[in-house]
Chimera marker file (.cmm) of the C-alpha trace (Angstrom):
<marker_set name="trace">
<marker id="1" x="0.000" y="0.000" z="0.000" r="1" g="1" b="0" radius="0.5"/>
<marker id="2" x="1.379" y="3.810" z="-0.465" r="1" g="1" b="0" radius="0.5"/>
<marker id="3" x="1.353" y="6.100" z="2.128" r="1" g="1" b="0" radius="0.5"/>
<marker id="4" x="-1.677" y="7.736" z="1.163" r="1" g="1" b="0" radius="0.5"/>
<marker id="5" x="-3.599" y="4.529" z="1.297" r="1" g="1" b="0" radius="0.5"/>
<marker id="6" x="-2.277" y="4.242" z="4.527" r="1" g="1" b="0" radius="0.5"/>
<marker id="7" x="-3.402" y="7.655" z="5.819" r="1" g="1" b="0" radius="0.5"/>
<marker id="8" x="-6.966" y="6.800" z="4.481" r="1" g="1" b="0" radius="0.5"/>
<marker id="9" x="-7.044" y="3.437" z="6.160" r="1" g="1" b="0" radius="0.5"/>
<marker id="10" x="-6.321" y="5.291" z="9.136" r="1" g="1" b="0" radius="0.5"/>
<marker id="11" x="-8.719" y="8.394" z="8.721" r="1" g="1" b="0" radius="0.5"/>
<marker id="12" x="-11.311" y="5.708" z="8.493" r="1" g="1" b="0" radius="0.5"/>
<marker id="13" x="-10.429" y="3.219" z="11.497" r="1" g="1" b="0" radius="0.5"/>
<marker id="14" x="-10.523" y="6.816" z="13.641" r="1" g="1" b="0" radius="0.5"/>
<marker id="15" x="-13.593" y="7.781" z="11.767" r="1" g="1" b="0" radius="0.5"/>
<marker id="16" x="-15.015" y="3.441" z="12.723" r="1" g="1" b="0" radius="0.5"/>
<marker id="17" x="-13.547" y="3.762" z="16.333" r="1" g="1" b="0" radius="0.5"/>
<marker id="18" x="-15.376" y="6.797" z="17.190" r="1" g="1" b="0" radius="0.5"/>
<marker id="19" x="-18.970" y="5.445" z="15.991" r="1" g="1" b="0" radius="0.5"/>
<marker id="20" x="-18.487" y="1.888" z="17.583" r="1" g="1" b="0" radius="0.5"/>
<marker id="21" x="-15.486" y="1.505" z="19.321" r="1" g="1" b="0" radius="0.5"/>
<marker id="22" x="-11.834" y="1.572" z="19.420" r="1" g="1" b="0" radius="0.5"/>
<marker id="23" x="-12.458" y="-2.503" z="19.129" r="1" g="1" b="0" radius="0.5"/>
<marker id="24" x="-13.922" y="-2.031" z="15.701" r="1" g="1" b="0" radius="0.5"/>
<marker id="25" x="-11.319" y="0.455" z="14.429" r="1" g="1" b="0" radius="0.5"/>
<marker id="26" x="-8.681" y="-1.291" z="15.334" r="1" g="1" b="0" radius="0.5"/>
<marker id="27" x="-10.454" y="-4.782" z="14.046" r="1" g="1" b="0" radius="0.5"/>
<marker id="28" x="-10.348" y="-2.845" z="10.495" r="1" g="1" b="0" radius="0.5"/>
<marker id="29" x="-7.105" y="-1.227" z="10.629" r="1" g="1" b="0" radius="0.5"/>
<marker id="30" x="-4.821" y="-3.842" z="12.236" r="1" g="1" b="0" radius="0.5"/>
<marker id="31" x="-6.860" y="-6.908" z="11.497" r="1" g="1" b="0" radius="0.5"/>
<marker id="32" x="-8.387" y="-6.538" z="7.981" r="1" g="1" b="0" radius="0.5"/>
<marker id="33" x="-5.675" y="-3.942" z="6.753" r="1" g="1" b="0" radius="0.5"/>
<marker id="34" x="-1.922" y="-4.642" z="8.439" r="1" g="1" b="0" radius="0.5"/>
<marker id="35" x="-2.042" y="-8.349" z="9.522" r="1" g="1" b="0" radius="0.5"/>
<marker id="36" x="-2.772" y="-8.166" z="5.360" r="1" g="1" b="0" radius="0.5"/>
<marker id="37" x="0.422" y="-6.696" z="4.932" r="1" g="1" b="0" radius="0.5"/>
<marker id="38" x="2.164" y="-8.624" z="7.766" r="1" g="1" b="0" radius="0.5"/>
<marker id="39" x="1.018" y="-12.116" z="6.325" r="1" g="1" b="0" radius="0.5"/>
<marker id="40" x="1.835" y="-11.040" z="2.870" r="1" g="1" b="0" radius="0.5"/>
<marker id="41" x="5.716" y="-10.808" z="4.402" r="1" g="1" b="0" radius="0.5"/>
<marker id="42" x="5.908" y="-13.147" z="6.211" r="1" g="1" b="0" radius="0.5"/>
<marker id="43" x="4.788" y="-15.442" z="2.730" r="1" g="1" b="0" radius="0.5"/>
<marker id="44" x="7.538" y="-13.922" z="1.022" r="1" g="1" b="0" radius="0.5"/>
<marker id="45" x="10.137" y="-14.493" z="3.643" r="1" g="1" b="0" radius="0.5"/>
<marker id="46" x="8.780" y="-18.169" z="3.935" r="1" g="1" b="0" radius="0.5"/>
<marker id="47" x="9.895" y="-18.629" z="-0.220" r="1" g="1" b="0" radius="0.5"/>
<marker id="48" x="13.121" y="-16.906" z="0.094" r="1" g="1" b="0" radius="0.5"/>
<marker id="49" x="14.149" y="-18.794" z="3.514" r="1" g="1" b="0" radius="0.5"/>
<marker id="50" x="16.532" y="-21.258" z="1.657" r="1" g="1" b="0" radius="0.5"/>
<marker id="51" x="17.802" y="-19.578" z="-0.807" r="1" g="1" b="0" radius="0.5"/>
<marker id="52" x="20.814" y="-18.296" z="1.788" r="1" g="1" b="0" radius="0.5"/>
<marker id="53" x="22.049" y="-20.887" z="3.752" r="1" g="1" b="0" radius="0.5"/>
<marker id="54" x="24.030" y="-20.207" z="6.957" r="1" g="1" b="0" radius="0.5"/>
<marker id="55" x="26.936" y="-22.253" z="5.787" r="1" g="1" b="0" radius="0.5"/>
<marker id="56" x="28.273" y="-20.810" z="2.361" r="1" g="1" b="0" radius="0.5"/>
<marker id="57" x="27.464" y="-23.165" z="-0.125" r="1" g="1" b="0" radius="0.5"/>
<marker id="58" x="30.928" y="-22.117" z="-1.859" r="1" g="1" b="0" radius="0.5"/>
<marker id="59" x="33.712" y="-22.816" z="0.986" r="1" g="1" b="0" radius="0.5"/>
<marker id="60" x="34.230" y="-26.507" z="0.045" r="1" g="1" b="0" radius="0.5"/>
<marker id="61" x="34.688" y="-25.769" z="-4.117" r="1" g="1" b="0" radius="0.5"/>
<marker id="62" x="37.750" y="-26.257" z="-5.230" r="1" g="1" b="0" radius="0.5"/>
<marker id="63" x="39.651" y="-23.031" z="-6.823" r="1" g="1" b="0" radius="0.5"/>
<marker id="64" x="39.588" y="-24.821" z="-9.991" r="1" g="1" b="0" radius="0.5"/>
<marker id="65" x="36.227" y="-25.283" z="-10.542" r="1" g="1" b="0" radius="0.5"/>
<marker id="66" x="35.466" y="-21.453" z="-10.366" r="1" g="1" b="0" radius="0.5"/>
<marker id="67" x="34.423" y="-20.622" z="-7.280" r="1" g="1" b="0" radius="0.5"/>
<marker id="68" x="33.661" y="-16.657" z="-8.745" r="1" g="1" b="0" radius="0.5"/>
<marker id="69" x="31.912" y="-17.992" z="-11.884" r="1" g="1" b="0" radius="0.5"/>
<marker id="70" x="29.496" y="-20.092" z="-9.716" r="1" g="1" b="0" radius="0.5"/>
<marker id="71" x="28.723" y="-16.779" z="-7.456" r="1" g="1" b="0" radius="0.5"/>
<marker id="72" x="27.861" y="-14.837" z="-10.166" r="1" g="1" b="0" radius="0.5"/>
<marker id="73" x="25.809" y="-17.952" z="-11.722" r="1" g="1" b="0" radius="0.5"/>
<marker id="74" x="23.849" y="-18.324" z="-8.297" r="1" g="1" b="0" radius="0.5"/>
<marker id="75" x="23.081" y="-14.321" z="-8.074" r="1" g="1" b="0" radius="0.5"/>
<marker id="76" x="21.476" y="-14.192" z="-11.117" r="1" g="1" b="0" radius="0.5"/>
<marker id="77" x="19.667" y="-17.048" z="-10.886" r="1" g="1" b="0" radius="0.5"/>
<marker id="78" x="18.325" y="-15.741" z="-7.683" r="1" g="1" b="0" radius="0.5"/>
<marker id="79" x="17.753" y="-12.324" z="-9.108" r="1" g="1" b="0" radius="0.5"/>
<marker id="80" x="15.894" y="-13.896" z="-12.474" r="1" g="1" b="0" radius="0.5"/>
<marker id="81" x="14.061" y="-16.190" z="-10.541" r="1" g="1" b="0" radius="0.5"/>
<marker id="82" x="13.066" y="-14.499" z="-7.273" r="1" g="1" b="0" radius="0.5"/>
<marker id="83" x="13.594" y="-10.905" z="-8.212" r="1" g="1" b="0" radius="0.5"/>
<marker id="84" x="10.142" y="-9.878" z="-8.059" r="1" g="1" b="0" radius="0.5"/>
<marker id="85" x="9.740" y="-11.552" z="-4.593" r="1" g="1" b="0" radius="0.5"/>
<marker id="86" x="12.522" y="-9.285" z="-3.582" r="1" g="1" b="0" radius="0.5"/>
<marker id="87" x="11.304" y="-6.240" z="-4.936" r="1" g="1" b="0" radius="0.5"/>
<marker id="88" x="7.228" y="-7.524" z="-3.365" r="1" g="1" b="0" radius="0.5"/>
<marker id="89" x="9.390" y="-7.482" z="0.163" r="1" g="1" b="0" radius="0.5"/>
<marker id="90" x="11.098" y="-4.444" z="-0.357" r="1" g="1" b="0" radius="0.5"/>
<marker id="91" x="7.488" y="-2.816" z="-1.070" r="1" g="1" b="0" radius="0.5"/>
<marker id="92" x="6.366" y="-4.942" z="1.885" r="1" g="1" b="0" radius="0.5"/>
<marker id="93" x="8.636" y="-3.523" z="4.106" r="1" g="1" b="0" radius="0.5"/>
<marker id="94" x="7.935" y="0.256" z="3.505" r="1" g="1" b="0" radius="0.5"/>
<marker id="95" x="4.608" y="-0.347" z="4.379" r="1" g="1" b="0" radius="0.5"/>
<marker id="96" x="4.762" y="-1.993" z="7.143" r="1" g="1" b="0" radius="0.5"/>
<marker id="97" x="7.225" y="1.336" z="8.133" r="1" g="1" b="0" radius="0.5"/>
<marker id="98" x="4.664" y="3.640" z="7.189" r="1" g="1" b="0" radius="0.5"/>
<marker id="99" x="1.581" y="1.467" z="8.732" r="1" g="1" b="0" radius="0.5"/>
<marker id="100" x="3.288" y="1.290" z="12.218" r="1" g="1" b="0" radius="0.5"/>
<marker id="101" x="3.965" y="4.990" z="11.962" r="1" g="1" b="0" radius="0.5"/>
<marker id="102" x="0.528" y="5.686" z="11.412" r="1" g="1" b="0" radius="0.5"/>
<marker id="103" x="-0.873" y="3.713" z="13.202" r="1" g="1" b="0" radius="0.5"/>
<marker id="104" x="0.563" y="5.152" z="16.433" r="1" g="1" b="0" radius="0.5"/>
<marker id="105" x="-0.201" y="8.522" z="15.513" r="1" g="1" b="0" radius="0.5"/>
<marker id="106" x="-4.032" y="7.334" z="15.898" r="1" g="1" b="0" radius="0.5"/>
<marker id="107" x="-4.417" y="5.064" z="18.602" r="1" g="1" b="0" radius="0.5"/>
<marker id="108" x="-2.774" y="5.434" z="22.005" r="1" g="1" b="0" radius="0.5"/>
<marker id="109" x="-0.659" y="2.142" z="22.353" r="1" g="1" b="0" radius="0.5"/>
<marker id="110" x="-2.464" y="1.490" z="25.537" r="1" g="1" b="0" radius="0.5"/>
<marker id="111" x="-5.575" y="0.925" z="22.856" r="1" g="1" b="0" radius="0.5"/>
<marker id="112" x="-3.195" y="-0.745" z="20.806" r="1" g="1" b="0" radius="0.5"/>
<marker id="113" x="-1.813" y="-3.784" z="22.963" r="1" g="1" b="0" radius="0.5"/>
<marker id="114" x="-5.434" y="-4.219" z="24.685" r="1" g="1" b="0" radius="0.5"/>
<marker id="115" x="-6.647" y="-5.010" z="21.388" r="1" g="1" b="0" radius="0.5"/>
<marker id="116" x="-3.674" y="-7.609" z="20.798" r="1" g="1" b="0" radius="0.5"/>
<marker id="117" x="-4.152" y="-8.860" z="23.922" r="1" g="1" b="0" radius="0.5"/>
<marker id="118" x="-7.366" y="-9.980" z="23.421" r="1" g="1" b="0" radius="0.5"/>
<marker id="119" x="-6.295" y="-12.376" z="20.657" r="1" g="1" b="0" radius="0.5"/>
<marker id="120" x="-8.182" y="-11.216" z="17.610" r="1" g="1" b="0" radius="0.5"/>
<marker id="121" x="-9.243" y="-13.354" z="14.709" r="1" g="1" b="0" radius="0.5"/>
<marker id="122" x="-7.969" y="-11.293" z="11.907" r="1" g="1" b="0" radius="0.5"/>
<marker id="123" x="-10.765" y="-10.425" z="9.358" r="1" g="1" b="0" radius="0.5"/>
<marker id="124" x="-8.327" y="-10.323" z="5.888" r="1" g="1" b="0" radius="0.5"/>
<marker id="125" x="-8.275" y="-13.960" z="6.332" r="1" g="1" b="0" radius="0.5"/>
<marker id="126" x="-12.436" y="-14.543" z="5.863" r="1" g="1" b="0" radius="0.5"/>
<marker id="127" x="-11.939" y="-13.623" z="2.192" r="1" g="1" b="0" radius="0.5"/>
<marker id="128" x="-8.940" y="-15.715" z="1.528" r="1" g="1" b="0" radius="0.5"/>
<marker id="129" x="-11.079" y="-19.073" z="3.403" r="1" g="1" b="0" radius="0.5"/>
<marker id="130" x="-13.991" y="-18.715" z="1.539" r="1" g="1" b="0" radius="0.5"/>
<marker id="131" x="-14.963" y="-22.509" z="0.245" r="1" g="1" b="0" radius="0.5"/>
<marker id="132" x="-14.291" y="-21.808" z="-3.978" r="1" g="1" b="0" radius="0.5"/>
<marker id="133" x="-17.177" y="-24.690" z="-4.259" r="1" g="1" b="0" radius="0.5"/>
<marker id="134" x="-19.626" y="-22.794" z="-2.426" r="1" g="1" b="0" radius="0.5"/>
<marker id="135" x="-18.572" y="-19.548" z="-2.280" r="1" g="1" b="0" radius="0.5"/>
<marker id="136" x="-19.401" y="-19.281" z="1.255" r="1" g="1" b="0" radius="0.5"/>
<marker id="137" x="-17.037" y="-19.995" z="4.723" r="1" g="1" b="0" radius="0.5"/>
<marker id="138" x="-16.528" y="-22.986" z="5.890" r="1" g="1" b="0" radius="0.5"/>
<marker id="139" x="-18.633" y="-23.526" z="9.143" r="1" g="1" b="0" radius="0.5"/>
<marker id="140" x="-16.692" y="-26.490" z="11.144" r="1" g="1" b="0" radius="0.5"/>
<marker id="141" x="-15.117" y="-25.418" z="14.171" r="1" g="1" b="0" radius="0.5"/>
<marker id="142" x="-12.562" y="-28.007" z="14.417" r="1" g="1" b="0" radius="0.5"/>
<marker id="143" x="-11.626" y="-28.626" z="10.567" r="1" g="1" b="0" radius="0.5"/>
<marker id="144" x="-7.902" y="-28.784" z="10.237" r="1" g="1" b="0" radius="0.5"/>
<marker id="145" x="-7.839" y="-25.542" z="8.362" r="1" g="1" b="0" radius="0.5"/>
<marker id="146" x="-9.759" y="-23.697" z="10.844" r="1" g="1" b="0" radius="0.5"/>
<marker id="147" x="-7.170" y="-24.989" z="13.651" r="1" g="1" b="0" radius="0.5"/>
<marker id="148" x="-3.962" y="-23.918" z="11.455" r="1" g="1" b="0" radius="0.5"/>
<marker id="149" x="-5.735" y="-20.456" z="10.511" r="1" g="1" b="0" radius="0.5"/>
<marker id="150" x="-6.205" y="-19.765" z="14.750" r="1" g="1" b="0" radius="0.5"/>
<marker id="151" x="-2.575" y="-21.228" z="14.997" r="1" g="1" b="0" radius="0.5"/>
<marker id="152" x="-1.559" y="-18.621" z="12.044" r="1" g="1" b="0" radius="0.5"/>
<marker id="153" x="-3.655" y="-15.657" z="13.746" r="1" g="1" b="0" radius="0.5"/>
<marker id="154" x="-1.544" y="-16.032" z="16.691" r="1" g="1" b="0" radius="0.5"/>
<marker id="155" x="1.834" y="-16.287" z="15.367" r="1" g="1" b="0" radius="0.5"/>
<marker id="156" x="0.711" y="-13.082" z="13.448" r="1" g="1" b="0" radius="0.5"/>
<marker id="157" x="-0.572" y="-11.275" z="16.306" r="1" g="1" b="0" radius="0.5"/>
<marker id="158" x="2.528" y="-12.410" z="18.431" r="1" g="1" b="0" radius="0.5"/>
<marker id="159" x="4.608" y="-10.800" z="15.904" r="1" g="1" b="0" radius="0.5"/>
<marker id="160" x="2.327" y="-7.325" z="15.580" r="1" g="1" b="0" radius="0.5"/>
<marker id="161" x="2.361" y="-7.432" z="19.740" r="1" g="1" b="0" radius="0.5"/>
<marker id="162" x="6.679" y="-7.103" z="19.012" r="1" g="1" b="0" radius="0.5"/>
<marker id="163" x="6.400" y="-4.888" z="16.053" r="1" g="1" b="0" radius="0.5"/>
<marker id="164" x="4.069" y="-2.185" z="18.142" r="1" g="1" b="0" radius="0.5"/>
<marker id="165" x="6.438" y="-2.216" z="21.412" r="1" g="1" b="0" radius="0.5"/>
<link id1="1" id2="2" r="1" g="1" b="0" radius="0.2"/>
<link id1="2" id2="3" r="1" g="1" b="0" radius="0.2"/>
<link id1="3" id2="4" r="1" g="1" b="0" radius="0.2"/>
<link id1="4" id2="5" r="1" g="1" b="0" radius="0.2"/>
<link id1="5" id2="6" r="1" g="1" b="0" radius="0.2"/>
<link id1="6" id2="7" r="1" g="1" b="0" radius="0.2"/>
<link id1="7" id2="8" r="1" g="1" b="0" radius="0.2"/>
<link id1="8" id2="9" r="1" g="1" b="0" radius="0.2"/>
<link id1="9" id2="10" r="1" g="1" b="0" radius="0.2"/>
<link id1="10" id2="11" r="1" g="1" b="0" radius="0.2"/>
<link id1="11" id2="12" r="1" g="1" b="0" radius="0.2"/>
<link id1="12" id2="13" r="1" g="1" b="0" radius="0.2"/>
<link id1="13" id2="14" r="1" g="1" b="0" radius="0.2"/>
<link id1="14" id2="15" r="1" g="1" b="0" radius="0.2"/>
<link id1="15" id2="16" r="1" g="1" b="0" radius="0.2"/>
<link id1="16" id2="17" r="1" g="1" b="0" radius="0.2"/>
<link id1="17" id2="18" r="1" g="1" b="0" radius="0.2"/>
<link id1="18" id2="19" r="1" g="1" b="0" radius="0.2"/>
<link id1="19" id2="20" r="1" g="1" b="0" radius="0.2"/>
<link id1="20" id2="21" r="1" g="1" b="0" radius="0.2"/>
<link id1="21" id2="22" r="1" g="1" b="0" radius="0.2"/>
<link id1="22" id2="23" r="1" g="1" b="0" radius="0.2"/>
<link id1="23" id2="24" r="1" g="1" b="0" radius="0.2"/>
<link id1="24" id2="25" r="1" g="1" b="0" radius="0.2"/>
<link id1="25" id2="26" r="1" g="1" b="0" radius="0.2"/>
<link id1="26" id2="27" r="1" g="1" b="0" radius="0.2"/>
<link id1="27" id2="28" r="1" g="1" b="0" radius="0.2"/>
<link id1="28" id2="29" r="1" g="1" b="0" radius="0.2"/>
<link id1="29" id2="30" r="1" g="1" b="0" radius="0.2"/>
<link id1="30" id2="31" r="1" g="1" b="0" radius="0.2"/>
<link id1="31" id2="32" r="1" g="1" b="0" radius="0.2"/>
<link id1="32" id2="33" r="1" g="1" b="0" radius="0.2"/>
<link id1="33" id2="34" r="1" g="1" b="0" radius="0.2"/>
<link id1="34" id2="35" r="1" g="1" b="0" radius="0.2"/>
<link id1="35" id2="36" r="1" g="1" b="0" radius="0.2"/>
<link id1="36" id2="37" r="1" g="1" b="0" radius="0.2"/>
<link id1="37" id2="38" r="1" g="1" b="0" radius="0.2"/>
<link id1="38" id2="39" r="1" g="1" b="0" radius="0.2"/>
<link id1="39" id2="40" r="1" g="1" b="0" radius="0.2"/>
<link id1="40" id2="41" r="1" g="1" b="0" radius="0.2"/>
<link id1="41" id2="42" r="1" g="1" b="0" radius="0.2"/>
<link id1="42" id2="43" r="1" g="1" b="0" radius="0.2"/>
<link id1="43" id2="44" r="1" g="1" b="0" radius="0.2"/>
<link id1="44" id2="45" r="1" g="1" b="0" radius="0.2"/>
<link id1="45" id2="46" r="1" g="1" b="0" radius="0.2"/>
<link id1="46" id2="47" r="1" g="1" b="0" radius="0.2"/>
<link id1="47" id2="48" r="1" g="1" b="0" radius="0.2"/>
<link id1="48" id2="49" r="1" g="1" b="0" radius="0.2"/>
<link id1="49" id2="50" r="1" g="1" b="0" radius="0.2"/>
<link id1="50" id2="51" r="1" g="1" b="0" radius="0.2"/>
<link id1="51" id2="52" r="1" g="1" b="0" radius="0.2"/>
<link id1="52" id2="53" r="1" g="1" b="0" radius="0.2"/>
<link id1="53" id2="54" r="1" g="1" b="0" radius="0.2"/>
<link id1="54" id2="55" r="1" g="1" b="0" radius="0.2"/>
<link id1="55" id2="56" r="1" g="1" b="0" radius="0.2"/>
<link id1="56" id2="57" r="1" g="1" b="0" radius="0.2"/>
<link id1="57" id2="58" r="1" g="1" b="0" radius="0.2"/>
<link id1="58" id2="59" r="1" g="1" b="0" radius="0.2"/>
<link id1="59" id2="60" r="1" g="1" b="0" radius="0.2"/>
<link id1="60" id2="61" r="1" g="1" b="0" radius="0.2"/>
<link id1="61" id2="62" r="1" g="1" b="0" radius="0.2"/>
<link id1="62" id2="63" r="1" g="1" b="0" radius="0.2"/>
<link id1="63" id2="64" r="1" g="1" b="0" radius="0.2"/>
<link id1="64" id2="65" r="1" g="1" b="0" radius="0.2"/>
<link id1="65" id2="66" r="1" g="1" b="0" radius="0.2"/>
<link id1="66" id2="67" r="1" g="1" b="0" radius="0.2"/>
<link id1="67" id2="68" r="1" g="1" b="0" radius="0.2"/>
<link id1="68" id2="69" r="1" g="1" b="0" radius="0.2"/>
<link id1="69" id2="70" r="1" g="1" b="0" radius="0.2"/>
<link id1="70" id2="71" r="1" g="1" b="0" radius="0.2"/>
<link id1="71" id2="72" r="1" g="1" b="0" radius="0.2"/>
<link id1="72" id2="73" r="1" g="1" b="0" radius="0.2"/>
<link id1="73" id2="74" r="1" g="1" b="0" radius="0.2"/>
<link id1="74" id2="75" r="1" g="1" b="0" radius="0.2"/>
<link id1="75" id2="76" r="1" g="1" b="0" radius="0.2"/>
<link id1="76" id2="77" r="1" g="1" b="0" radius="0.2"/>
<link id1="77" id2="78" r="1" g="1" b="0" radius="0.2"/>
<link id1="78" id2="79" r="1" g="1" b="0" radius="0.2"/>
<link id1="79" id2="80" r="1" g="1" b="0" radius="0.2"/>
<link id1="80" id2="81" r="1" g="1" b="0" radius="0.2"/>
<link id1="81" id2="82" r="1" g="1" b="0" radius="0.2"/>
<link id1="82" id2="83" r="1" g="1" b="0" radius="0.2"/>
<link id1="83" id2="84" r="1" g="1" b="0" radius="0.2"/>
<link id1="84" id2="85" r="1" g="1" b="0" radius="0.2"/>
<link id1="85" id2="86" r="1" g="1" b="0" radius="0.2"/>
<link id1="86" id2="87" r="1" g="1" b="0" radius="0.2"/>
<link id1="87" id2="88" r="1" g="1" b="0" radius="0.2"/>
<link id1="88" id2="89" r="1" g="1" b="0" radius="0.2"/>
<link id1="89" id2="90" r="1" g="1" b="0" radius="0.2"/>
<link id1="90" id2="91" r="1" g="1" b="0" radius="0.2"/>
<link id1="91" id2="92" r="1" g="1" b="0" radius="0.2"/>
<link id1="92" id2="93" r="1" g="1" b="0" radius="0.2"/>
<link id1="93" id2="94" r="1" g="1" b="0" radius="0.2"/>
<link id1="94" id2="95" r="1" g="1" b="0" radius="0.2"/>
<link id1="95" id2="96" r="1" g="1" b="0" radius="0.2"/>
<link id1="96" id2="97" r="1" g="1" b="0" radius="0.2"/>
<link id1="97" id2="98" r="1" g="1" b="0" radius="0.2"/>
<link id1="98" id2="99" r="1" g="1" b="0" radius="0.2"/>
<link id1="99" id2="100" r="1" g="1" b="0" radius="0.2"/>
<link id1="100" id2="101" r="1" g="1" b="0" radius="0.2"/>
<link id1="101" id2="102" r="1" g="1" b="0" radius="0.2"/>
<link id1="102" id2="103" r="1" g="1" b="0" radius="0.2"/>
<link id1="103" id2="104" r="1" g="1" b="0" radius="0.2"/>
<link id1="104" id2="105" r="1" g="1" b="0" radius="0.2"/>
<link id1="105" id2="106" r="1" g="1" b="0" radius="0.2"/>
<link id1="106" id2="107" r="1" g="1" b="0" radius="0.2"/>
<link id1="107" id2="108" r="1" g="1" b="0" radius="0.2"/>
<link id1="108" id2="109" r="1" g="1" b="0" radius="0.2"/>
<link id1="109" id2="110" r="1" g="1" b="0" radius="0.2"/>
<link id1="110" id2="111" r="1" g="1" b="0" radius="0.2"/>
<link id1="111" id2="112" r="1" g="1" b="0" radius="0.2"/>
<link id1="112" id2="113" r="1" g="1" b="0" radius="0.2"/>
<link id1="113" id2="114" r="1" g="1" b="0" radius="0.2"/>
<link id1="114" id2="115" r="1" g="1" b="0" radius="0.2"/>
<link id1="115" id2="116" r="1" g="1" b="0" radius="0.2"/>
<link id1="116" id2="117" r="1" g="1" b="0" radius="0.2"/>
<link id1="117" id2="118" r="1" g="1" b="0" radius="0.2"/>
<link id1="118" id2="119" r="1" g="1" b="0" radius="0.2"/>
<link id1="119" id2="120" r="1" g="1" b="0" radius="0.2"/>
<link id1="120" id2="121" r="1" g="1" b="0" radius="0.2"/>
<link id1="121" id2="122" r="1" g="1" b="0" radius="0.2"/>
<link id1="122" id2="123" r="1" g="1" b="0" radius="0.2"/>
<link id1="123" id2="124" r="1" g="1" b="0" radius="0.2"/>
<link id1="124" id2="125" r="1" g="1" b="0" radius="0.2"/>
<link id1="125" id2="126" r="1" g="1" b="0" radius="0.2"/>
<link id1="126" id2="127" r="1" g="1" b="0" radius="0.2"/>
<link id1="127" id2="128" r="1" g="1" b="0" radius="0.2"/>
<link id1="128" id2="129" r="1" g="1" b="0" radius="0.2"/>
<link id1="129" id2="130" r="1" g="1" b="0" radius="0.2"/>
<link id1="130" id2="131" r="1" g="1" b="0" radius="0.2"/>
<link id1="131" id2="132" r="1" g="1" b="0" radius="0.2"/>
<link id1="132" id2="133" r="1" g="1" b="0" radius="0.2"/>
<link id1="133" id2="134" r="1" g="1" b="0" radius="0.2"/>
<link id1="134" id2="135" r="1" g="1" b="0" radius="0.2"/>
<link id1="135" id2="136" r="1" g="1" b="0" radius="0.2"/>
<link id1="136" id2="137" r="1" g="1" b="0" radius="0.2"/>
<link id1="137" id2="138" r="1" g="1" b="0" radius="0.2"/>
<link id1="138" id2="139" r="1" g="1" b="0" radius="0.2"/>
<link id1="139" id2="140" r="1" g="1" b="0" radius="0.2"/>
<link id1="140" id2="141" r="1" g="1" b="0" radius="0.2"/>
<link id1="141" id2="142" r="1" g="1" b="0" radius="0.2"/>
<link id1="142" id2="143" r="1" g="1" b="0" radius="0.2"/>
<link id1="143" id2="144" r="1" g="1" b="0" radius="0.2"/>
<link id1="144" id2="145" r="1" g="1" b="0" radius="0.2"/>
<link id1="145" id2="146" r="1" g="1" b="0" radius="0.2"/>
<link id1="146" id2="147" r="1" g="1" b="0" radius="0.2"/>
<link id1="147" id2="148" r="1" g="1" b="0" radius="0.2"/>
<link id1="148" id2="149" r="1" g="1" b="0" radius="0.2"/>
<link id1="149" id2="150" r="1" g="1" b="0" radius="0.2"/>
<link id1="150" id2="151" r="1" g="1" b="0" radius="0.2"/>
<link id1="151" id2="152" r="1" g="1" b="0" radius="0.2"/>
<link id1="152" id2="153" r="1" g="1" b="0" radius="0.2"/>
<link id1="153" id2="154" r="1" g="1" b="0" radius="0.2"/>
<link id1="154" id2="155" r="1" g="1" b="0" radius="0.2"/>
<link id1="155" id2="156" r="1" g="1" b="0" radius="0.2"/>
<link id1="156" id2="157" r="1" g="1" b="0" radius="0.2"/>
<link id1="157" id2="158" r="1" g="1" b="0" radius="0.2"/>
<link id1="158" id2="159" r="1" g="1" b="0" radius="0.2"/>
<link id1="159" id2="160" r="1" g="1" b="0" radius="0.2"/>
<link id1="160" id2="161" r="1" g="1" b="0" radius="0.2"/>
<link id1="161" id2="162" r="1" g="1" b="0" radius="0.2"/>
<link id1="162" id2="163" r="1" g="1" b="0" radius="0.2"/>
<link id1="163" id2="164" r="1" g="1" b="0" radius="0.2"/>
<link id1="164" id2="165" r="1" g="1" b="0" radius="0.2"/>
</marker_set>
């Protein structure tokens, strides 16, 4: 999102909080709008996770098989093949700088960690569960998908709890 987005998003969670609670602008702004962003990050980070080992994959090559040659191979495989990942987390990023700057400037943080504490479900995630079969949610309460979704909402929130300190 740009920082103008942003601003809006935030203009409206104020505008939400004040007609039915801080509970409800904050539902919209942190859970619908940036866990969004969060998750979206975190995806990326998942697909780039092996692509730099700890160990250097290059310290056991012997000199004469090229040890530069293969660098430069690996680097632009990486940058043909996950460039645009890069650049997505890059963009990612910025947001996320811009969101937590934001966001402070409109809720105190007292609102802002009594809403995390209370463990919200986060509401950008009803779209993406939607059944494609029936178009509507799935209803079971202890489907395996439901289960890894609460496990995934508190990871994320975990993480926006850290981010907000």
């Amino acid at each position: 999102m740009r920082l103008h987005q942003i601003k809006t998003c935030c203009r409206e969670a104020r505008e939400l909080a004040e007609r039915e609670g801080t509970t409800e602008g904050l539902a919209f702004l942190i859970g619908e709008k940036f866990s969004r962003n969060l998750y979206e990050l975190n995806k990326c980070h998942n697909k780039l996770k092996f692509l730099y080992p700890e160990k250097d994959p290059f310290q056991e090559i012997p000199p004469s098989l090229g040890e530069k040659s293969l660098r430069l191979n690996y680097a632009l495989t990486i940058s043909s093949n996950y460039g645009a990942t890069l650049e997505k987390i890059d963009r990612l990023q910025t947001s996320q700088k811009h969101f937590l700057r934001e966001i402070k400037a409109v809720f105190d943080a007292k609102e802002i960690q009594d809403y995390l504490d209370s463990h919200p479900r986060l509401g950008f995630k009803e779209k993406l569960v939607a059944n494609e079969e029936t178009g509507r949610e799935e209803t079971a309460d202890f489907s395996a998908e439901n289960i890894l979704s609460e496990v995934e909402d508190i990871y994320l929130v975990e993480t926006m709890k850290k981010l907000f300190r």
